[in-house]
C-alpha positions as CSV (number, residue, x, y, z in Angstrom):
1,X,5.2,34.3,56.7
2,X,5.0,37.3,58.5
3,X,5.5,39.2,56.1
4,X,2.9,38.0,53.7
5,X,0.6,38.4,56.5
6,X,1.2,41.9,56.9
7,X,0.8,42.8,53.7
8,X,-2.2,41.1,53.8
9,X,-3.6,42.5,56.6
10,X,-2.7,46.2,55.5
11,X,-4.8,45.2,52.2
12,X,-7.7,44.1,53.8
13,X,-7.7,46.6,56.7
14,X,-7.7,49.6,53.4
15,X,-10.2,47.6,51.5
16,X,-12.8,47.2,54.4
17,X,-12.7,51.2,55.1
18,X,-12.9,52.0,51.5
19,X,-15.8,49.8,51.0
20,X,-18.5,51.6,52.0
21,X,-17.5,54.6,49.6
22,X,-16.6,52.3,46.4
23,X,-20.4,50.6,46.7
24,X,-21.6,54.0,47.4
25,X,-20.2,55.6,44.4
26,X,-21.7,53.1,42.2
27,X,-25.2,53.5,44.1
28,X,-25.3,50.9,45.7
29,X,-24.4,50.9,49.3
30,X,-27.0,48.9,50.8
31,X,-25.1,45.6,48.8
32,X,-22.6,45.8,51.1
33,X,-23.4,42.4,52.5
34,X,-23.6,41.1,49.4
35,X,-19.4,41.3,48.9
36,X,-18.8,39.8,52.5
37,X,-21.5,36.9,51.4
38,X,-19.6,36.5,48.4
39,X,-16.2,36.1,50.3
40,X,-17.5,34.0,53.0
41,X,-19.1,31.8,50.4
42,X,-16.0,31.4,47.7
43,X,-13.9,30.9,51.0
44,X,-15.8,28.1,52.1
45,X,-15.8,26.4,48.7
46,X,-11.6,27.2,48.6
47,X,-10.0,25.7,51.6
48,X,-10.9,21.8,51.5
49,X,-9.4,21.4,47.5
50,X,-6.7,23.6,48.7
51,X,-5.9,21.5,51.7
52,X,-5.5,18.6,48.9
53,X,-3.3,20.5,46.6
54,X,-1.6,21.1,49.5
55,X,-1.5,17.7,50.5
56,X,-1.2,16.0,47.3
57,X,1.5,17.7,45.8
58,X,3.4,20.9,47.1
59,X,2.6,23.5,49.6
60,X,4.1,25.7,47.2
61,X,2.1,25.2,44.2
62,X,-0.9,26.3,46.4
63,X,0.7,29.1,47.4
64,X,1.5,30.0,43.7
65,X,-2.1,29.2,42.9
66,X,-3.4,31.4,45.0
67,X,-1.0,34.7,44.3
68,X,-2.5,34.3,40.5
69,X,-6.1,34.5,42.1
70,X,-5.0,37.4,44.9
71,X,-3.8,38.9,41.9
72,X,-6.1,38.5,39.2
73,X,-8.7,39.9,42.1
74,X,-6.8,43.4,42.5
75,X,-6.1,43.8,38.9
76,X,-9.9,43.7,38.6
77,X,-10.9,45.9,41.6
78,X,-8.6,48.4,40.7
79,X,-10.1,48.7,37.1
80,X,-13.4,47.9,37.9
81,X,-16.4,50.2,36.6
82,X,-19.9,48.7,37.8
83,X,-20.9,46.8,41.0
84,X,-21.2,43.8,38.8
85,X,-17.4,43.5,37.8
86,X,-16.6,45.0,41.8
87,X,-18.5,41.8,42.9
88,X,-17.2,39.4,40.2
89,X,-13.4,41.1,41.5
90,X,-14.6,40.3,45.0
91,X,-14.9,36.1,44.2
92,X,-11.4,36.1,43.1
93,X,-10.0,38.4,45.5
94,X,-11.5,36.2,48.0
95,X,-10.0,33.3,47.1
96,X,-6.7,34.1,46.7
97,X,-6.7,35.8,50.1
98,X,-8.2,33.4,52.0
99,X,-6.4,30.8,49.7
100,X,-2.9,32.7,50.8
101,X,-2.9,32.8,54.6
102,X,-4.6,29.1,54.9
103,X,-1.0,28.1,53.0
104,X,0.6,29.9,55.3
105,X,-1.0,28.5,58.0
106,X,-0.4,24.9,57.6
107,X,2.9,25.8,56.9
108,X,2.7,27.1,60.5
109,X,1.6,23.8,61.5
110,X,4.3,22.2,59.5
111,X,6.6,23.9,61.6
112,X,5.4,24.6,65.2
113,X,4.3,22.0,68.1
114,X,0.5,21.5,69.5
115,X,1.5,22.9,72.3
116,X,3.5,26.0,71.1
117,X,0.6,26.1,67.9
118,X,-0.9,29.5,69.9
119,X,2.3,31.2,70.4
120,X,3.1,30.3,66.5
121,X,-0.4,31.8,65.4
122,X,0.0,34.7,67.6
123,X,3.4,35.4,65.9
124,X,2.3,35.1,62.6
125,X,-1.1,37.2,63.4
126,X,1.0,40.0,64.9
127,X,1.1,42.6,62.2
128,X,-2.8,43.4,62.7
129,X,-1.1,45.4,65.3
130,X,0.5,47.6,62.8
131,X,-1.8,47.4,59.9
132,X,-4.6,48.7,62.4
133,X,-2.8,52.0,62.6
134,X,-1.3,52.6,59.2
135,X,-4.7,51.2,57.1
136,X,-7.3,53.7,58.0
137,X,-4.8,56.6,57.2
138,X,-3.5,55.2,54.1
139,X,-7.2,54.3,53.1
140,X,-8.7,58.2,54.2
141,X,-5.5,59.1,51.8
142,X,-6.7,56.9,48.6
143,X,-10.4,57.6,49.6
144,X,-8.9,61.4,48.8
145,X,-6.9,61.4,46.0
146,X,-8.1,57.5,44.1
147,X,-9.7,54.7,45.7
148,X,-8.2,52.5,42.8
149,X,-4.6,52.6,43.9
150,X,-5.5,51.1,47.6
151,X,-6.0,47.9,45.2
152,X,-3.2,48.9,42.3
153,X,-0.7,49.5,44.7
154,X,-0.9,45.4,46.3
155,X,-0.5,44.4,42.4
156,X,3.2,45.0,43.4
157,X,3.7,44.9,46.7
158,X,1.9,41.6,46.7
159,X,4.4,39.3,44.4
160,X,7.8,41.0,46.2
161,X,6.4,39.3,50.2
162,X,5.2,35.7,48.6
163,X,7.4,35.1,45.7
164,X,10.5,35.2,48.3
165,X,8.8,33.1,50.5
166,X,8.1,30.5,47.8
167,X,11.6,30.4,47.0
168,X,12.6,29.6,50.2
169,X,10.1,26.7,50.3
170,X,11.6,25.3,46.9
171,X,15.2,25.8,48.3
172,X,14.3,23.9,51.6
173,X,12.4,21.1,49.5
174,X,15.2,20.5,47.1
175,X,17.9,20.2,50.0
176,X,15.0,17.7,51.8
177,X,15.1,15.9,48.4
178,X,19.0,15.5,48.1
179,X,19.3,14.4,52.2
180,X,17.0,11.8,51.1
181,X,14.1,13.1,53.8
182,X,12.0,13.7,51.1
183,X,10.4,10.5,49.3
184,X,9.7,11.3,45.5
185,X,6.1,10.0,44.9
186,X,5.9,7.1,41.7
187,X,5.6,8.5,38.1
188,X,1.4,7.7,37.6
189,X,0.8,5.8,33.9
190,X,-2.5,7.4,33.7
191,X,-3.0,9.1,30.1
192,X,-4.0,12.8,30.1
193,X,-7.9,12.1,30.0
194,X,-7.8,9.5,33.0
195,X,-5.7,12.5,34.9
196,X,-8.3,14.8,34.1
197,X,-10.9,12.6,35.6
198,X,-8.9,11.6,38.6
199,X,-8.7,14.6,39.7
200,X,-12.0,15.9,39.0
201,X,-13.1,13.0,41.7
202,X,-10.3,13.6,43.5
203,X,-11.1,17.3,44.1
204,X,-15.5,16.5,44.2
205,X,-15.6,19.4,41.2
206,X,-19.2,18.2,41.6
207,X,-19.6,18.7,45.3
208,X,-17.6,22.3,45.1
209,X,-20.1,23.7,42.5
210,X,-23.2,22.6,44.5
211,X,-21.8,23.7,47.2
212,X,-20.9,27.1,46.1
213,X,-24.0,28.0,44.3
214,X,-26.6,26.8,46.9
215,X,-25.0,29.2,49.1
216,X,-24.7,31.9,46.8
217,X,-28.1,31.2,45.7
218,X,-29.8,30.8,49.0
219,X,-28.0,33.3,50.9
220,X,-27.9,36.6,48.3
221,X,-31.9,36.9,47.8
222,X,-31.8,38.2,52.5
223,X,-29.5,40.6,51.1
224,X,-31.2,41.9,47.8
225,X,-35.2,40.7,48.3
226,X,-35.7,44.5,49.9
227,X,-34.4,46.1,46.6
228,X,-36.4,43.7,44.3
229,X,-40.0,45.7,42.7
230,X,-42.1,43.0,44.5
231,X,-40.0,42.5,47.8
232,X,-39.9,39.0,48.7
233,X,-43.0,38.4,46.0
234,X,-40.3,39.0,43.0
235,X,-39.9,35.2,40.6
236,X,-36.3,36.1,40.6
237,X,-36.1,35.7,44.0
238,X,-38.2,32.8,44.7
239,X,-36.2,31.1,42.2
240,X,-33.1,31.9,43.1
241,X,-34.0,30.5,47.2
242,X,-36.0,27.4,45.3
243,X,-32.8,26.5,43.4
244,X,-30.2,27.2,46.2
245,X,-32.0,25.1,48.7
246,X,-32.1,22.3,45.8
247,X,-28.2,23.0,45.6
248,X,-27.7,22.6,48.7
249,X,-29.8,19.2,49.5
250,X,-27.8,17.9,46.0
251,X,-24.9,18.5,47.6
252,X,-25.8,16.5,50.7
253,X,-27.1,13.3,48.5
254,X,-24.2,13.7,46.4
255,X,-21.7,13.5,49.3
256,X,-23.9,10.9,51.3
257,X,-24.4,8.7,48.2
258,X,-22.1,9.7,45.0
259,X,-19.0,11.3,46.0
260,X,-15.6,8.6,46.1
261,X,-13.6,11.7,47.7
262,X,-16.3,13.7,49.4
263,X,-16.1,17.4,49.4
264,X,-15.6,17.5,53.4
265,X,-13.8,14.7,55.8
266,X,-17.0,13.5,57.5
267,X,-14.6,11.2,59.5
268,X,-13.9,14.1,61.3
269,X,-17.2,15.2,62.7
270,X,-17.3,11.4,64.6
271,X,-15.0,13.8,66.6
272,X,-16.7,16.2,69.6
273,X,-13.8,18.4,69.6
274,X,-14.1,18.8,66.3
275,X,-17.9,19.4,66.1
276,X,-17.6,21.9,69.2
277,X,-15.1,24.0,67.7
278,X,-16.9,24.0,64.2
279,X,-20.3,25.5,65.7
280,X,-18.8,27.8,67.8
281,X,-16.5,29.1,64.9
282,X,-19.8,28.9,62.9
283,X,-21.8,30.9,65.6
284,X,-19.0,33.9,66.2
285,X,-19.1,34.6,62.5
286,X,-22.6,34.7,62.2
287,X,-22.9,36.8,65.0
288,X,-19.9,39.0,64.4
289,X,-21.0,39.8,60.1
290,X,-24.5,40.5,61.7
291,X,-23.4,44.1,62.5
292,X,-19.8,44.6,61.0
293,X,-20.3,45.5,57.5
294,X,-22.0,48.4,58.5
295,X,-19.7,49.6,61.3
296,X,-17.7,52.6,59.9
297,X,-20.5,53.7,57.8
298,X,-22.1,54.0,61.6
299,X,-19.6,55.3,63.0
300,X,-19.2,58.3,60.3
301,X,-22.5,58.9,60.0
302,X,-23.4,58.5,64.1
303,X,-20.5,60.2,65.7
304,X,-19.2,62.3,62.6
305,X,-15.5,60.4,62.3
306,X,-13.7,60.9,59.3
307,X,-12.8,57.6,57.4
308,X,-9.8,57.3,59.2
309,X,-10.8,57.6,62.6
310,X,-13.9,55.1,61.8
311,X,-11.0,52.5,60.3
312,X,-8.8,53.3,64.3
313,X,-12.2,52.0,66.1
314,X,-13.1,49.3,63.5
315,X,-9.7,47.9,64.1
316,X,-9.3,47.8,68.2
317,X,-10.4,43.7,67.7
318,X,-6.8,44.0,65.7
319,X,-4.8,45.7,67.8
320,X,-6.1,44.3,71.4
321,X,-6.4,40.8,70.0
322,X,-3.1,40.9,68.3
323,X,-1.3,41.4,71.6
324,X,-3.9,39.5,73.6
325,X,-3.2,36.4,71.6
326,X,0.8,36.2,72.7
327,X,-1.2,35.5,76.5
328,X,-3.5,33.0,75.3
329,X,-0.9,31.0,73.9
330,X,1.5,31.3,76.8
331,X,-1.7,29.8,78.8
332,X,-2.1,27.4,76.6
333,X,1.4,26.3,76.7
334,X,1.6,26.7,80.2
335,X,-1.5,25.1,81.1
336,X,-1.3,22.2,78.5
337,X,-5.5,23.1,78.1
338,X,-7.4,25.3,76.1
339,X,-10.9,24.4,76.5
340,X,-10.9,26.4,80.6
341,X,-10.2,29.8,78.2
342,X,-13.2,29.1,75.9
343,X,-15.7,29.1,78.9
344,X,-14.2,32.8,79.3
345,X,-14.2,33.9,76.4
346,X,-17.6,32.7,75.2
347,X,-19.6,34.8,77.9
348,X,-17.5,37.8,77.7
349,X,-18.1,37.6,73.7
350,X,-22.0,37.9,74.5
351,X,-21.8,40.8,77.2
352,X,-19.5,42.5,74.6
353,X,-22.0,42.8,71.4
354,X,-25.1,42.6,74.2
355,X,-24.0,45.7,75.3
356,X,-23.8,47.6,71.9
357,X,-27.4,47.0,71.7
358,X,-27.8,49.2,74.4
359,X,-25.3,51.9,73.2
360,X,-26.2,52.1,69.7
361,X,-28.9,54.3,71.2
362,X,-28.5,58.1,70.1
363,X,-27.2,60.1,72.7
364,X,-24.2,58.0,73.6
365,X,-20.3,58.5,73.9
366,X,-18.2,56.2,70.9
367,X,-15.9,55.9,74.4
368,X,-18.8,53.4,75.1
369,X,-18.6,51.8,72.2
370,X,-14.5,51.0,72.8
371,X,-15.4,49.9,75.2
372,X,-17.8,46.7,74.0
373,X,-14.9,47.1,71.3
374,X,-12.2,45.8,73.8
375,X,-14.3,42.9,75.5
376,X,-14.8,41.7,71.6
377,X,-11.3,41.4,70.6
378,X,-10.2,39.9,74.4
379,X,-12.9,37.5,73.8
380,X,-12.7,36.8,70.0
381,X,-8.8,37.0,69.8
382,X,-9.3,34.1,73.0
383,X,-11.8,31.9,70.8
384,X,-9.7,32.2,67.9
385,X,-6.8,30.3,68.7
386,X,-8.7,27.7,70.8
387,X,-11.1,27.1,67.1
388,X,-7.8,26.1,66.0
389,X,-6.0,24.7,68.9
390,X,-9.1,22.4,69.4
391,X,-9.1,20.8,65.6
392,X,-5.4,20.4,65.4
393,X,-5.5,18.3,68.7
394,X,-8.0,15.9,67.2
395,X,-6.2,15.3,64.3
396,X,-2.6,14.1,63.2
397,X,-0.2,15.9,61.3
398,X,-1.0,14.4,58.0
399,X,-4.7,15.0,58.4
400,X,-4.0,18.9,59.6
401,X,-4.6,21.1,56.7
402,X,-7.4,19.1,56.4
403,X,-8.7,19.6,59.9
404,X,-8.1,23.6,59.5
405,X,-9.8,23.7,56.2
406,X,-12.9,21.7,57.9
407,X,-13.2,24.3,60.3
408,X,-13.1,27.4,58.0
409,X,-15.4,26.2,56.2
410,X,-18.0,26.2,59.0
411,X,-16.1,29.8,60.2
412,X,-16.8,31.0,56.4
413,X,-20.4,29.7,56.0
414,X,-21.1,31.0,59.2
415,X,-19.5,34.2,57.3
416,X,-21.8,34.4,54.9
417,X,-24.9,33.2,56.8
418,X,-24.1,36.6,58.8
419,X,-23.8,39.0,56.2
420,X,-27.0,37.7,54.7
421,X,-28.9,38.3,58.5
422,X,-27.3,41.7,58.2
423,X,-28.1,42.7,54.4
424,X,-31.6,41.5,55.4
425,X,-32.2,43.6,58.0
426,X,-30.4,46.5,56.5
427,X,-32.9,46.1,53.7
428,X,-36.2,46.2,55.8
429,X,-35.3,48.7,58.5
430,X,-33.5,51.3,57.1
431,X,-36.0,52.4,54.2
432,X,-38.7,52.3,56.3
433,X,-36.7,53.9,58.9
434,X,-35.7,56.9,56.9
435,X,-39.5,57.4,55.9
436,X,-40.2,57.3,59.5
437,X,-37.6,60.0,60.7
438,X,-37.0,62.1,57.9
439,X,-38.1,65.8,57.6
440,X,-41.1,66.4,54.7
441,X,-38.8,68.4,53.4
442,X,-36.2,66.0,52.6
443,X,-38.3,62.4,52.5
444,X,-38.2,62.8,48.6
445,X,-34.5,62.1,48.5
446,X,-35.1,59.1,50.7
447,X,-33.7,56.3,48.3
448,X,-30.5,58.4,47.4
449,X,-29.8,59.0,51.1
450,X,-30.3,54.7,52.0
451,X,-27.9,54.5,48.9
452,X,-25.2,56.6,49.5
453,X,-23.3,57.2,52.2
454,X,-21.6,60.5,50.7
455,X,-25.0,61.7,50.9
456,X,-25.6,60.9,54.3
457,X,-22.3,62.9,55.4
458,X,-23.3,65.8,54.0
459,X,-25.5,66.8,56.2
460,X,-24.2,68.5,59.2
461,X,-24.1,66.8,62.2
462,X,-27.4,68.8,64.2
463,X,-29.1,69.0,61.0
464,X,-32.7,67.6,61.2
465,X,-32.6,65.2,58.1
466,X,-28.5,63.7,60.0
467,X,-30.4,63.3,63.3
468,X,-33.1,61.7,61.4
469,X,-30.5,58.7,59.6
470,X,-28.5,58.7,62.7
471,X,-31.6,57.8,64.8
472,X,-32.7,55.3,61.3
473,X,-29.0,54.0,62.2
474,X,-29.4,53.2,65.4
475,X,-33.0,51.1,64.7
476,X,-30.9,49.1,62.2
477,X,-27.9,48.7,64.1
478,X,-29.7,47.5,67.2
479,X,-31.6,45.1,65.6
480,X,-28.5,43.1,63.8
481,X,-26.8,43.3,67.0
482,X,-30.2,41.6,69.1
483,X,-29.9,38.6,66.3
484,X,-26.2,38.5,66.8
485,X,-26.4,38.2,70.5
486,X,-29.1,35.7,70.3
487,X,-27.1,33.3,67.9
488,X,-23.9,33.8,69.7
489,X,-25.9,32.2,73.0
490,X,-26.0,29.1,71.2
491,X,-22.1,29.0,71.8
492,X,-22.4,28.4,75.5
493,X,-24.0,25.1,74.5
494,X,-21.3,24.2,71.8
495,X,-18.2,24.6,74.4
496,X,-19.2,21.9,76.4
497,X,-18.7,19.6,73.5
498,X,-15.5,19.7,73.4
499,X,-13.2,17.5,75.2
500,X,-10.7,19.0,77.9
501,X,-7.7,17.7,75.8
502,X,-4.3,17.7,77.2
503,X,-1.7,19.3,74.5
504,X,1.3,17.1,75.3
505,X,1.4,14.6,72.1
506,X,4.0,15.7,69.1
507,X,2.8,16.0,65.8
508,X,5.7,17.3,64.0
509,X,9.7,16.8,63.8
510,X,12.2,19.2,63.7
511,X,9.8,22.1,64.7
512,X,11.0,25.8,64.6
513,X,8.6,26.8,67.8
């Protein structure tokens, strides 16, 4: 488990830094958002039907399910030669990533207590530590020689972590199965057509789809209205929010009125604890994918990192948090409590991204922004683990993959609901921005400057037309960090929800933590 987490993580960290420069060379670096709504979006629509292949028949045949999409998603990345096919990569990619480490999750679950369930996620989550160093370098090295092999390269790594990993899960199931502690489930008589339609109800196929493309539908016209001829005026873009918002209302009819298996466990949000941790999962991602996509683009351009360097700062909520979160779980197991840590937490989230606002100005040391860096990852490394903690406590162990899938969901459309607040803004500030600042000499090249960020390095740092995007930086940058400070207050609401809950009842047998 650990491994497949660190590979994982080393993936992600090298796909995040090359980002920026794989949109940019296919003009179109202000779309940034657009793959992180995509993502958040295809990861929302992922986790509940996995929890019930999980639960239904074999936590390794999601796990097996998921490598094909991981996969599939590299294969095209790496071989990818338009934004189009980059974002269609992205939707599997996404899936089988997220897909991957929610298996290994509940398998976490499967085998660690309530209490210990913070130590266990710290454990697993511990590679960040490493991957934070070693992905920036190895992405500045395949952002040097070819950006394809950062994706290539997983296409075998990938299959050597899992695959012995899933063999270990058969080898453990079959010698359950011969001790007689596993139950074989009763041969069904349905034909092949009745099987088909069980389990199209018993997945909500129809509840997924709406799901998926009212988001996608109502979320990607923030990110790509400023690029439209007509703005906000364009009939593609009025169509697309007229039929996302009809999506989504579908999907709440449907799973009020049609669905036999609804697409979410609405017993579960009878629950406080449940609904507490949900919002303020839902709130921190918004808040957090306000600003992020953009951060080593600012970075580079702002402070004149190379990628490298950008990727060291972009990934201090890695390393801090990675150690940080060995502490919260010994609290949480000494304590019994984890709701004392979210009242914290919460507050020194806001003073951490409240203070960027301030220190996005020009003029500043990047020693200031560590600094709102480090009281980021202390406080979202903290809220992490008690998201989790919280929902696992309300729930039994049957009923806990779908408990963690409930709240990714929220964690994921929060995702998305953030990158489209930060694509938006992007999209209305920077241009005009650019106009505003820019040198006569250089406001022709406006558009290729806002489109790629090679351009935007190549002006030396004390060149008029840098100071001019750094200065069009920091308007942007400060106003996606105001809307993510102002959502994230709404947390301080949600965390007196949820119930002081005392983590001494066992859900699990035979538990390795």
């Amino acid at each position: 488990m650990w491994s497949i987490y660190c590979v994982n993580a080393f993936q992600s960290n090298i796909t995040y830094n090359l980002s920026p420069f794989i949109t940019s060379g296919f003009e179109a670096h202000s779309l940034l958002p657009v793959i992180s709504i995509i993502g958040s979006i295809m990861g929302a629509a992922t986790y509940m039907p996995l929890a019930k292949v999980l639960n239904l028949w074999d936590r390794t045949v999601g796990l097996l399910i998921m490598l094909a999409f991981f996969l599939l998603g590299l294969i095209l990345s790496a071989t990818c030669n338009s934004i189009g096919t980059y974002c269609a990569a992205q939707v599997f990619y996404s899936i089988g990533s997220a897909g991957l480490i929610f298996c290994v999750d509940v398998v976490t679950i499967d085998t660690s207590t309530l209490r210990s369930r913070g130590l266990a996620y710290a454990l697993t989550s511990s590679p960040f530590i490493i991957t934070a160093y070693a992905g920036p370098a190895a992405a500045q090295q395949f952002h040097e020689t070819n950006w394809r092999w950062g994706y290539g390269t997983f296409c075998i790594v990938l299959p050597c972590v899992v695959l012995p990993f899933f063999g270990l899960l058969r080898y453990f199931r079959s010698k359950a199965k011969k001790n007689g502690l596993l139950k074989e489930k009763p041969k069904t008589s349905r034909t092949f057509r009745q099987s088909v339609w069980y389990y199209v109800i018993e997945f909500d196929v129809l509840g997924v789809f709406l799901l998926t493309a009212g988001l996608s539908l109502f979320l990607l016209p923030f990110t790509i209205a400023g690029s439209a001829e007509d703005d906000w005026r364009s009939p593609h873009i009025i169509v697309m929010l007229v039929i996302g918002f009809c999506c989504l209302i579908g999907f709440a009819l449907a799973e009020r009125f049609l669905a036999p298996v609804p697409f979410l466990p609405w017993e579960l949000l009878a629950n406080r604890t449940v609904i507490g941790a949900c919002l303020i999962d839902a709130t921190y991602q918004i808040s957090y994918y306000c600003w992020y996509d953009y951060f080593t683009s600012y970075l580079q351009v702002v402070f004149g990192v190379d990628v490298s360097t950008a990727g060291y700062i972009g990934s201090i909520f890695d390393v801090v948090s990675g150690v940080w979160l060995f502490c919260v779980g010994f609290a949480i197991k000494g304590t019994n409590r984890f709701r004392w840590l979210l009242w914290i937490a919460v507050p020194l989230y806001i003073l951490g991204i409240g203070l960027m606002i301030y220190f996005r100005q020009p003029g500043f040391s990047v020693g200031y922004t560590i600094m709102c860096q480090i009281f980021i990852a202390f406080a979202g490394g903290t809220m992490i683990i008690c998201q989790q903690v919280a929902v696992l406590s309300a729930s039994d162990h049957n009923n806990a993959a779908a408990a963690l899938a409930f709240l990714n969901v929220f964690g994921n459309i929060g995702g998305g609901i953030g990158g489209s607040i930060s694509g938006a803004v992007w999209q209305h500030t920077l241009p005009s921005a650019l106009q505003k600042y820019l040198p006569a000499d250089a406001l022709a090249d406006w558009e290729t400057i806002y489109e790629d960020l090679e351009t935007q390095l190549s002006y030396a740092m004390g060149d008029p037309v840098r100071e001019a995007i750094i200065k069009a930086y920091a308007v942007a940058q400060s106003r996606m960090l105001i809307a993510g400070t102002c959502i994230m207050a709404t947390s301080l609401v949600w965390m007196f929800i949820i119930k002081d809950v005392k983590l001494t009842k066992t859900q699990t047998k035979g538990v390795l933590f």
